[in-house]
C-alpha atoms as a printed R data frame, in Angstrom:
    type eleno elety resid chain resno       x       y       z
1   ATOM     1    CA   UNK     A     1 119.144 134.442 179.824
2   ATOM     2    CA   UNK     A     2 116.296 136.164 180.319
3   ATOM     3    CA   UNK     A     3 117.488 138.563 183.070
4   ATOM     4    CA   UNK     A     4 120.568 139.336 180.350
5   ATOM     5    CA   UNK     A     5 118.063 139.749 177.382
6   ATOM     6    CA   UNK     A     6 115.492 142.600 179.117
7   ATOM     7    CA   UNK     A     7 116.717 145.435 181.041
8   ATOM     8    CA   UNK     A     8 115.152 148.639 182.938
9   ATOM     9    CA   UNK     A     9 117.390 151.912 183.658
10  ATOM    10    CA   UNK     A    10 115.418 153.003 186.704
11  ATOM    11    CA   UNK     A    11 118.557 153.475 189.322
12  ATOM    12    CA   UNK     A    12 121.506 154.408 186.656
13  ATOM    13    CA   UNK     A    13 119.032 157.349 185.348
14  ATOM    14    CA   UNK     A    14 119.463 158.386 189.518
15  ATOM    15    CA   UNK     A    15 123.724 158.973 188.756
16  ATOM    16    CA   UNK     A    16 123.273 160.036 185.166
17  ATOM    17    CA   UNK     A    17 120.223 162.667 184.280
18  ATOM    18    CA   UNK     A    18 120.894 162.056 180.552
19  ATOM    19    CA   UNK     A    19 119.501 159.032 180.361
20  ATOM    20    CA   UNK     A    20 115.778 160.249 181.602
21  ATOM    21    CA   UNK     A    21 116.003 163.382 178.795
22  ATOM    22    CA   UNK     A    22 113.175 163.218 176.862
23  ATOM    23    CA   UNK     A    23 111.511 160.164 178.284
24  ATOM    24    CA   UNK     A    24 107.521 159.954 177.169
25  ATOM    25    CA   UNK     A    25 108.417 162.790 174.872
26  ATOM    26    CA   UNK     A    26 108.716 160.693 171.712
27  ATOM    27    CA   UNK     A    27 107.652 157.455 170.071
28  ATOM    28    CA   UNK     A    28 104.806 156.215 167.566
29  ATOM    29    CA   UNK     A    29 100.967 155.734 168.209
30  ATOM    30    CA   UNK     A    30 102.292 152.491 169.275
31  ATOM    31    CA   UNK     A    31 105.316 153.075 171.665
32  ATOM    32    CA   UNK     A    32 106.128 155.660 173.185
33  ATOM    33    CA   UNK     A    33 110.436 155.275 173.101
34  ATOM    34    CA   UNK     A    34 113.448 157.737 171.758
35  ATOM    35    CA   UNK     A    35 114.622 156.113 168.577
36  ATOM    36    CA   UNK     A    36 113.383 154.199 165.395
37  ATOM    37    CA   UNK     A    37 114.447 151.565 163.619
38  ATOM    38    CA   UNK     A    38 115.714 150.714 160.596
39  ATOM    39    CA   UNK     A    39 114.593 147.720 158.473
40  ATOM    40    CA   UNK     A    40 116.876 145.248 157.437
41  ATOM    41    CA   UNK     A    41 114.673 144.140 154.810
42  ATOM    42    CA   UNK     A    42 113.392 147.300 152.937
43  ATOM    43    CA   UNK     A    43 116.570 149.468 154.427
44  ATOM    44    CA   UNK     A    44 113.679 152.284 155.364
45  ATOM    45    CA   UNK     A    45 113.759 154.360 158.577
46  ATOM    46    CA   UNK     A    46 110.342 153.597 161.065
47  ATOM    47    CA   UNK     A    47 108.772 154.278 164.113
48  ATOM    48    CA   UNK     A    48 108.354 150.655 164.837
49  ATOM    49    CA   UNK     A    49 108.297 147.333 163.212
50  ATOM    50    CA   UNK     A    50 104.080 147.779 163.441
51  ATOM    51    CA   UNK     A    51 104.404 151.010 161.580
52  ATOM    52    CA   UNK     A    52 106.551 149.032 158.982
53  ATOM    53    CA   UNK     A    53 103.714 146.189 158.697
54  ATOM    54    CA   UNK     A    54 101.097 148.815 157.929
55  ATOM    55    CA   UNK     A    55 102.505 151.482 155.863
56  ATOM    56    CA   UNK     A    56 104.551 148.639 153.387
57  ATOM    57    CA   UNK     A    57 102.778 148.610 150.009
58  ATOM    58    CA   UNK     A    58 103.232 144.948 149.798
59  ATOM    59    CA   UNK     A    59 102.261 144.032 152.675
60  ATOM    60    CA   UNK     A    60 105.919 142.687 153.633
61  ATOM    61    CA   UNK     A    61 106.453 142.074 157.721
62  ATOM    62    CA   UNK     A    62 109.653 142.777 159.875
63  ATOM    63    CA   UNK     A    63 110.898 139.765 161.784
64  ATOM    64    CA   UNK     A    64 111.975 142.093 165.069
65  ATOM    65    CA   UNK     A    65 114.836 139.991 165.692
66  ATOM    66    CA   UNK     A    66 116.587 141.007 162.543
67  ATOM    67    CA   UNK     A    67 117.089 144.312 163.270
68  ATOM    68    CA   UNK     A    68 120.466 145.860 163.452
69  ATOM    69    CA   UNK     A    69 119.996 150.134 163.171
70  ATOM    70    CA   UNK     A    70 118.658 152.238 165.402
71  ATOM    71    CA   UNK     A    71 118.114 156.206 165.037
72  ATOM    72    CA   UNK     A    72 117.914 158.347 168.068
73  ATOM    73    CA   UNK     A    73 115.178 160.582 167.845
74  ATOM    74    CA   UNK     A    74 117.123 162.925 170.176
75  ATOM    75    CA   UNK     A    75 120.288 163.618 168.290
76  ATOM    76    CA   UNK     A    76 119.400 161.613 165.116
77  ATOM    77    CA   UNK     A    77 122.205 159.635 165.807
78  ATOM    78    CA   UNK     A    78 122.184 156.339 163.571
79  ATOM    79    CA   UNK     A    79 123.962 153.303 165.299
80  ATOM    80    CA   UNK     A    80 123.852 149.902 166.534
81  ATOM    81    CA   UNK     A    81 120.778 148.234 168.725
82  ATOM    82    CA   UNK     A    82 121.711 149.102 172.834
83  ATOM    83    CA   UNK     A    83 119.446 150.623 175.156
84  ATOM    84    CA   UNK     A    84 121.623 154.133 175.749
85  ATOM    85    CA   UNK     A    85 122.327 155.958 172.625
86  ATOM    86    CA   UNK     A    86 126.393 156.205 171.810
87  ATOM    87    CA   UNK     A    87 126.454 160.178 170.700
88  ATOM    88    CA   UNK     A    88 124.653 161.782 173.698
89  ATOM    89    CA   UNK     A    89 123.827 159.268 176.464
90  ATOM    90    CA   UNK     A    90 119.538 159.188 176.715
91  ATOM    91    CA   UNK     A    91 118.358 155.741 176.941
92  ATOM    92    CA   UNK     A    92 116.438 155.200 173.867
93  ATOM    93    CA   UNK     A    93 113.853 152.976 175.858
94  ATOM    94    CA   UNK     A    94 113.756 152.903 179.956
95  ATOM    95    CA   UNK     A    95 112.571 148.681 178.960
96  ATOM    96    CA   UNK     A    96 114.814 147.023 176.521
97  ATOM    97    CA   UNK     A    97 114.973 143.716 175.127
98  ATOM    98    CA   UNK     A    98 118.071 142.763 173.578
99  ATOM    99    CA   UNK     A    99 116.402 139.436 171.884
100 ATOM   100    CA   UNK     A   100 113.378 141.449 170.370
101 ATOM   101    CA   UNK     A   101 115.499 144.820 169.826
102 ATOM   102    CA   UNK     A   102 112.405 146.420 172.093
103 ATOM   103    CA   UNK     A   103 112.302 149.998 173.323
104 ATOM   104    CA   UNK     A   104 109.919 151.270 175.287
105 ATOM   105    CA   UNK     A   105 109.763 154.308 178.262
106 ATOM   106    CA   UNK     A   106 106.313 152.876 179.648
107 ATOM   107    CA   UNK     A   107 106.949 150.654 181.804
108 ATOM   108    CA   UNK     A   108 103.726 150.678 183.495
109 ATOM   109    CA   UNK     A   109 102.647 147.915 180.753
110 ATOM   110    CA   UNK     A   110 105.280 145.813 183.156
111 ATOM   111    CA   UNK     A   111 106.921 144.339 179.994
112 ATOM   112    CA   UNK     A   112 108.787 140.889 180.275
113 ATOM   113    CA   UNK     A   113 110.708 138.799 177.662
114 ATOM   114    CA   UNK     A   114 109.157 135.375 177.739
115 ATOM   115    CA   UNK     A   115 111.973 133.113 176.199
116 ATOM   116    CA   UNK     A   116 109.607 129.838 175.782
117 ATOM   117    CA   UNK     A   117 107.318 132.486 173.352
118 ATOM   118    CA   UNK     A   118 110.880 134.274 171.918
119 ATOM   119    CA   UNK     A   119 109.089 137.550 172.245
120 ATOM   120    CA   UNK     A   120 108.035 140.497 175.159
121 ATOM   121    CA   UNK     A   121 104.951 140.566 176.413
122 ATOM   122    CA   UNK     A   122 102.702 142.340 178.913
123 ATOM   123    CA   UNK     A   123 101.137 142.672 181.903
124 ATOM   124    CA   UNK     A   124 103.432 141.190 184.721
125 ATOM   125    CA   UNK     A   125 105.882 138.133 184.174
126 ATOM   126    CA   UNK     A   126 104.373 136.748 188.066
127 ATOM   127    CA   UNK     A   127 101.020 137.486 186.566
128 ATOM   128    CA   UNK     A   128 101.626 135.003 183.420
129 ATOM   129    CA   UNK     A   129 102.542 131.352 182.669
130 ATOM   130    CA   UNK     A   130 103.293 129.975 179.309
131 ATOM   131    CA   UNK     A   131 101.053 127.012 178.824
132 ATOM   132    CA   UNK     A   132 103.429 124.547 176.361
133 ATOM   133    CA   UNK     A   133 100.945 122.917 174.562
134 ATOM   134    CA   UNK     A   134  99.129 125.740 173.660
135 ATOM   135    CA   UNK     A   135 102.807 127.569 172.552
136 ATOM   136    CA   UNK     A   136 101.868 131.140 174.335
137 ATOM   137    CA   UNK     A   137 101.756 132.498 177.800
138 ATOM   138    CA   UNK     A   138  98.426 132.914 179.320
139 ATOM   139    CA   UNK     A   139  97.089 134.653 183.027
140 ATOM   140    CA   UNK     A   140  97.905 132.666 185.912
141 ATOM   141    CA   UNK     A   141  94.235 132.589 186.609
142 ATOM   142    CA   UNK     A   142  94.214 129.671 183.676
143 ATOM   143    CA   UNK     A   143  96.582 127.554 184.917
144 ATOM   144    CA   UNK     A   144  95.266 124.124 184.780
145 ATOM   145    CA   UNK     A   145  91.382 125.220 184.254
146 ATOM   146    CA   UNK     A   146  91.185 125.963 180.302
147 ATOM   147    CA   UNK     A   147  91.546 123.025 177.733
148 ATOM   148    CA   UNK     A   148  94.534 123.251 175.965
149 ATOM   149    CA   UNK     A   149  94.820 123.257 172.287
150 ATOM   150    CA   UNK     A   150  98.063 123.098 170.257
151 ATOM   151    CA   UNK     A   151  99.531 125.935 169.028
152 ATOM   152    CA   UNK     A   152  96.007 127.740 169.809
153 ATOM   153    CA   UNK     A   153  97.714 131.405 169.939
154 ATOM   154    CA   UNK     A   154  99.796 130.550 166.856
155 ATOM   155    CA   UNK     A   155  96.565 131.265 164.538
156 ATOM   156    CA   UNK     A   156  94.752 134.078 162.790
157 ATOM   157    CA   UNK     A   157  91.507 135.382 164.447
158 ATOM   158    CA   UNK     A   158  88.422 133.840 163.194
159 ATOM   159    CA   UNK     A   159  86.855 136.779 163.116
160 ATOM   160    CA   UNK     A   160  89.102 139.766 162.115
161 ATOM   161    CA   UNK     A   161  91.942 137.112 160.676
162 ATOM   162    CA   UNK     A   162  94.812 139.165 162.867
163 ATOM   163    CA   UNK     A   163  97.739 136.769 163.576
164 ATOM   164    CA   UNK     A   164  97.158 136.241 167.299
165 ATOM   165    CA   UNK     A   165 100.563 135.240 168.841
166 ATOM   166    CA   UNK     A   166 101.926 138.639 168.701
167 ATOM   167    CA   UNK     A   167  98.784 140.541 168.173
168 ATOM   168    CA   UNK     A   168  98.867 143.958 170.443
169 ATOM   169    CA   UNK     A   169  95.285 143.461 171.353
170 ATOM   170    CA   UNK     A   170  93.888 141.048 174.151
171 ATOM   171    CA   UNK     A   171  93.158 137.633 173.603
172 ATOM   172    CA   UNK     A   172  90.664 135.170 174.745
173 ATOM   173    CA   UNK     A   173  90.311 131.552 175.545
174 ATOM   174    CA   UNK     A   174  87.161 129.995 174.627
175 ATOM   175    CA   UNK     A   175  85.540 127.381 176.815
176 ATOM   176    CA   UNK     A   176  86.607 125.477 173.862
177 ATOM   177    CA   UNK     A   177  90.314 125.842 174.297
178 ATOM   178    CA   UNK     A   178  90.073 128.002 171.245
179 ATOM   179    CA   UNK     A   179  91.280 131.727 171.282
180 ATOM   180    CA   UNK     A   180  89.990 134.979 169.475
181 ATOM   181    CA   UNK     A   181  90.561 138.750 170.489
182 ATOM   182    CA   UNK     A   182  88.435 139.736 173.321
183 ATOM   183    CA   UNK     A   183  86.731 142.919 171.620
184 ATOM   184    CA   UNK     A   184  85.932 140.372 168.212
185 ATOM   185    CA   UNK     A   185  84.363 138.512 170.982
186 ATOM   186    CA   UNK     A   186  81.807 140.494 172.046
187 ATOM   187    CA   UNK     A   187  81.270 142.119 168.643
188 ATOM   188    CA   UNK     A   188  80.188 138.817 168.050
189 ATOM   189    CA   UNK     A   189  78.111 138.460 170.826
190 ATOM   190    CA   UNK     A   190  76.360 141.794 170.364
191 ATOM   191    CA   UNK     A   191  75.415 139.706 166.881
192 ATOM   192    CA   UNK     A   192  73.439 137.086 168.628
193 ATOM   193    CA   UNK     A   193  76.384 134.627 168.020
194 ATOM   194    CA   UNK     A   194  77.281 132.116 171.099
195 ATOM   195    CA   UNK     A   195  79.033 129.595 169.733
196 ATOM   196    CA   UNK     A   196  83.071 129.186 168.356
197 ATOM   197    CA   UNK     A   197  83.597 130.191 165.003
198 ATOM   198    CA   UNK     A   198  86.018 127.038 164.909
199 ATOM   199    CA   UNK     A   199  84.167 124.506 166.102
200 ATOM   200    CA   UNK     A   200  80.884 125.506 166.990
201 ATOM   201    CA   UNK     A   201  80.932 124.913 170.815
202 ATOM   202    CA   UNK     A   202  78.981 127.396 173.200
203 ATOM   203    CA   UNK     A   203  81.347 129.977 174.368
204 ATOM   204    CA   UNK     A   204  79.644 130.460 177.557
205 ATOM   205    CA   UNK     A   205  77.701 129.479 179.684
206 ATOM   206    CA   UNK     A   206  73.936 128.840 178.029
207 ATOM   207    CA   UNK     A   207  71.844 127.320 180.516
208 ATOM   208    CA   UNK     A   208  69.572 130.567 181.183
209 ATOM   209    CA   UNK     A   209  68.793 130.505 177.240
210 ATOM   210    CA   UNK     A   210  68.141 126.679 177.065
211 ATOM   211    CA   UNK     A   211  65.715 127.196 180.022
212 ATOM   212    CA   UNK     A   212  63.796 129.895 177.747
213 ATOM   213    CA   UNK     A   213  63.678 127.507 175.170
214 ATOM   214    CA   UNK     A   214  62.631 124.600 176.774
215 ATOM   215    CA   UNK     A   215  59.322 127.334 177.639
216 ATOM   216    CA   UNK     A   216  59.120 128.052 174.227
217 ATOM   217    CA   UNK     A   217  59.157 124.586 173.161
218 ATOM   218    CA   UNK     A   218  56.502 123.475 175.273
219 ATOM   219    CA   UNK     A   219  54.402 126.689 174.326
220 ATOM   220    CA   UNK     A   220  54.510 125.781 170.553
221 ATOM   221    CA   UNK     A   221  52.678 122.934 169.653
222 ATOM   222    CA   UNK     A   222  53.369 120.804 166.431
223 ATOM   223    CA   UNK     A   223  51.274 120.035 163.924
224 ATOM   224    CA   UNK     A   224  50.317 116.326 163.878
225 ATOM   225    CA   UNK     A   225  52.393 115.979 160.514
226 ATOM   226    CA   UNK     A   226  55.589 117.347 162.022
227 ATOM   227    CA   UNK     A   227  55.591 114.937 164.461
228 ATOM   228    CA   UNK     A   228  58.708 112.506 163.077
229 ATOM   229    CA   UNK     A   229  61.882 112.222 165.031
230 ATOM   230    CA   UNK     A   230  65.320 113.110 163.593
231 ATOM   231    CA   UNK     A   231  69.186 112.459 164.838
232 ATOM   232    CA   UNK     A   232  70.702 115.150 166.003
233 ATOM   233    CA   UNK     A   233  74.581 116.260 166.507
234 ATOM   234    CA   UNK     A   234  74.998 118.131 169.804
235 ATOM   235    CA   UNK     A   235  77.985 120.609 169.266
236 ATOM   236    CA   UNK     A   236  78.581 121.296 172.705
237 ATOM   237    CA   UNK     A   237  79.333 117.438 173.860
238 ATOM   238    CA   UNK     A   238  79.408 116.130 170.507
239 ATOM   239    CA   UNK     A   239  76.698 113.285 171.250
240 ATOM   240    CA   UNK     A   240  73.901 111.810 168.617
241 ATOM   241    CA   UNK     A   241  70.749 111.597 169.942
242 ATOM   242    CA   UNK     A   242  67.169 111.059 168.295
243 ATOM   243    CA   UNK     A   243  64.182 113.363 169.090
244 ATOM   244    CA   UNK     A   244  61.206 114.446 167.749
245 ATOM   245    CA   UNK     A   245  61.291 117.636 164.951
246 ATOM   246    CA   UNK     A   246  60.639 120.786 166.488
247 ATOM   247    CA   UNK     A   247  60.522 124.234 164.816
248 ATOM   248    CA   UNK     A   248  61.758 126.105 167.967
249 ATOM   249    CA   UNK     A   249  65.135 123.719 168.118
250 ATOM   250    CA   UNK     A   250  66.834 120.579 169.409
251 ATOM   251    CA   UNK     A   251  67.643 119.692 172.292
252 ATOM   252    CA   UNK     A   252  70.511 117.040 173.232
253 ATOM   253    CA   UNK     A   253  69.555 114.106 174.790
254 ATOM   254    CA   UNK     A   254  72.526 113.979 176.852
255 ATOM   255    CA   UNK     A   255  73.887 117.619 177.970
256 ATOM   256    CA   UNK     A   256  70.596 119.339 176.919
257 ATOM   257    CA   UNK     A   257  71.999 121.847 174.724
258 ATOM   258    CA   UNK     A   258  69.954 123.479 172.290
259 ATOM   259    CA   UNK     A   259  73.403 123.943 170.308
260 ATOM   260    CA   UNK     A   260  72.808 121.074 167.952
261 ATOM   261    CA   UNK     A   261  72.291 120.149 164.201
262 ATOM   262    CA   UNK     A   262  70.469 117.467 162.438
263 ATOM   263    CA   UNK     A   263  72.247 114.883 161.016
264 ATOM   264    CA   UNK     A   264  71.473 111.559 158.608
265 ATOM   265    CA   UNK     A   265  70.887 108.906 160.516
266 ATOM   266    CA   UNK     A   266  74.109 106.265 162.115
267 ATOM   267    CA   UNK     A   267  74.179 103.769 159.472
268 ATOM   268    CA   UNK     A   268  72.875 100.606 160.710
269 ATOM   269    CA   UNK     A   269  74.952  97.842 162.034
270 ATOM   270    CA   UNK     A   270  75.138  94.463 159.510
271 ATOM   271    CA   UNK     A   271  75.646  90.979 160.259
């Protein structure tokens, strides 16, 4: 199906020049491809359906697969969704999905219709897998070496709430399993914050830090009165452990992360 579904012109554009006219030459700040669309839901003529989800006044999405009108932005020919336009032969996109209704002339991005995700994506079909459990494709270089997480790409970004499964930006995984988009990421680590909005784990690796704290820790004695132990939550391995109160921070009795919280105290068994 999915050799059927997504198609490149590459060696018919050799017999027929038509098809390469104007190819790069048009499109939207988000694609560059010779026609529009036309919503089935508002009946309005657009670049795109992302130009649709921004310009709408309320705020009302396109589903992609519902589209049925296309307008070639060569002859302004309206017609039905196909690759090569019906009045004067260009191909409206050099990729073209016929599942998604896609266009698009660059194929450098190396488009591919993943039918397990019902939508294109980028970057190489051999270069992705689609991990089931967490319901999205992800680089090969994570097969079987992040944790998985249901559904984790079929979420809004904890950070900038973007829905992330079809989000145009790149993603990341989390050492968590969790996912956010990679430049939220290290806006939030240019912050100072480490740890998953979600669930509080690090989201790297730490160990350096905790070192510097462990100097700082023994550098800054405590005051005879602050000298009381309290339980402790570790966030990284989710452990409770009891140490003593220290101003500097925690550490966890059993993965020595300083990522922890204090907690009441585990109620006490009864006979």
């Amino acid at each position: 199906m999915e050799a059927a579904a997504e198609k490149t012109t590459t060696n018919a554009a050799a017999a027929d020049p038509r098809l390469d006219f104007g190819k790069l030459d048009f499109g939207c700040k988000h694609y560059r491809r010779r026609c529009k669309i036309r919503a089935p839901c508002c009946d309005e003529v657009f670049g795109c359906r992302h130009c649709h989800n921004e310009s709408t006044a309320d705020k009302h999405e396109i589903c992609r697969h519902d589209v049925q009108k296309v307008i070639c932005l060569v002859c302004y020919t309206e017609q039905p969704v196909g690759q090569v336009c019906t009045n004067c032969g260009v191909n409206m996109g050099e990729y073209y999905c016929e599942v998604c209704k896609f266009f698009d002339d660059d194929v450098g991005k190396e488009q591919y219709h993943c039918e397990e995700c019902g939508i294109c994506r980028v970057g190489g079909k051999d270069n992705f897998f689609h991990c089931k459990k967490c319901g999205s494709c992800y680089s090969t270089a994570l097969r079987d070496k992040h944790p998985c997480v249901e559904n984790s790409m079929r979420h809004h970004c904890p950070i900038c709430y973007e829905y992330l499964f079809d989000s145009l930006k790149d993603t990341r995984v989390l050492r968590c399993g969790h996912t956010i988009h990679a430049d939220c990421c290290e806006e939030m680590k240019s912050h100072a914050q480490y740890s998953c909005p979600i669930c509080s784990k690090s989201v790297c690796d730490m160990s350096m830090y905790w070192r510097k704290l462990d100097e700082e820790v023994a550098a800054t004695i405590m005051p005879l009165d602050y000298r009381y132990k309290v339980w402790i939550l570790c966030n990284d391995c989710n452990d409770m452990t009891e140490v003593f109160f220290h101003i500097i921070g925690h550490k966890c009795g059993s993965c020595h992360s300083y990522n922890t919280r204090t907690v009441a105290p585990p109620p006490v068994p009864t006979r």
